[in-house]
VMD Tcl script that draws the C-alpha trace (Angstrom):
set ca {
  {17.10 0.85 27.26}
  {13.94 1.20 25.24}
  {13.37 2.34 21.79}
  {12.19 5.97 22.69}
  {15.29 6.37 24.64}
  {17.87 5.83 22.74}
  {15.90 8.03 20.22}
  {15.69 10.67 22.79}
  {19.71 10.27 23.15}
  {20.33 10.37 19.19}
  {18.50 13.73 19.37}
  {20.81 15.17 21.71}
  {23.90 14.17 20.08}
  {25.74 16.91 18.45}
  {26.61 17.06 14.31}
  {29.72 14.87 14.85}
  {28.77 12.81 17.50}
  {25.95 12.32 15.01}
  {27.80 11.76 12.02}
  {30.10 9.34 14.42}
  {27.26 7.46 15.59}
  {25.63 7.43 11.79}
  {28.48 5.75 10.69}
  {29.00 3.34 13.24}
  {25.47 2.20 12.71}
  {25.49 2.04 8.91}
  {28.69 -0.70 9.66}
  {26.62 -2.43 12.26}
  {23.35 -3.03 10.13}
  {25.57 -3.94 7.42}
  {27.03 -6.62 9.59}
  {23.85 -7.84 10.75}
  {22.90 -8.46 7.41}
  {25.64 -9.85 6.04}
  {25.49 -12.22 8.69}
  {22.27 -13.28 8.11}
  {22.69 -13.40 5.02}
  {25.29 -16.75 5.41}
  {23.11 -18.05 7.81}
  {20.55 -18.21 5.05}
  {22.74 -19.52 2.30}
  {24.34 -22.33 5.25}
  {20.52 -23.22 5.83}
  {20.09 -23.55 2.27}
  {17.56 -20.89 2.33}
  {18.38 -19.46 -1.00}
  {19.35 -22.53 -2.93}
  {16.73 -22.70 -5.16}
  {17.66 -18.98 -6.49}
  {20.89 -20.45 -7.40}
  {19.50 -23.60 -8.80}
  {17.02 -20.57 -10.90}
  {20.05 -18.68 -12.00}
  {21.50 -21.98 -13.42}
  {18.71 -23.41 -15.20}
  {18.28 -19.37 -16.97}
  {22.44 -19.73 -17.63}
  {22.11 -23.30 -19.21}
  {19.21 -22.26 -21.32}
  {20.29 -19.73 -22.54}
  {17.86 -16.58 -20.76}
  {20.97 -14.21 -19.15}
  {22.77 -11.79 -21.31}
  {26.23 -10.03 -20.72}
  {26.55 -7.43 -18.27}
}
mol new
graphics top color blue
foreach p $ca { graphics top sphere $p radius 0.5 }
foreach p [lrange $ca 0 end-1] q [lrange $ca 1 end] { graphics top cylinder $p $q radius 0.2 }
display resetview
C-alpha cells in the first residue's frame, strides 16, 4: 500500500475510527522510537553525551532541578 493510499483511507475514517486509529499510531511511533532509541545507546551511539553530562556533574556546571 502506498503512502497516498493509506492517506486516502485515513480520510475516510469516521471521528472514532479516527480517534482509534490516532491513538494507535501515537503508541506505535512511540515504540519505534523508543526502540531505536536502545539500539543507539547498545551501539554506543550516545556515549559521549553521557561521558558530557559527567564531566559538567564532576565540575561542577549542573544545578538542581
Amino acid at each position: 500500500m502506498s503512502v497516498q493510499e493509506l492517506e486516502s483511507a485515513v480520510a475516510r475514517l469516521s471521528a472514532a475510527e479516527l480517534a482509534a486509529f490516532s491513538q494507535w499510531f501515537e503508541e506505535f511511533v512511540a515504540q519505534a522510537w523508543d526502540a531505536q532509541l536502545e539500539s543507539d545507546v547498545r551501539a554506543g551511539k550516545l556515549d559521549h553525551l553521557a561521558k558530557q553530562a559527567d564531566e559538567n556533574f564532576e565540575s561542577g556546571r549542573c544545578t538542581p532541578l
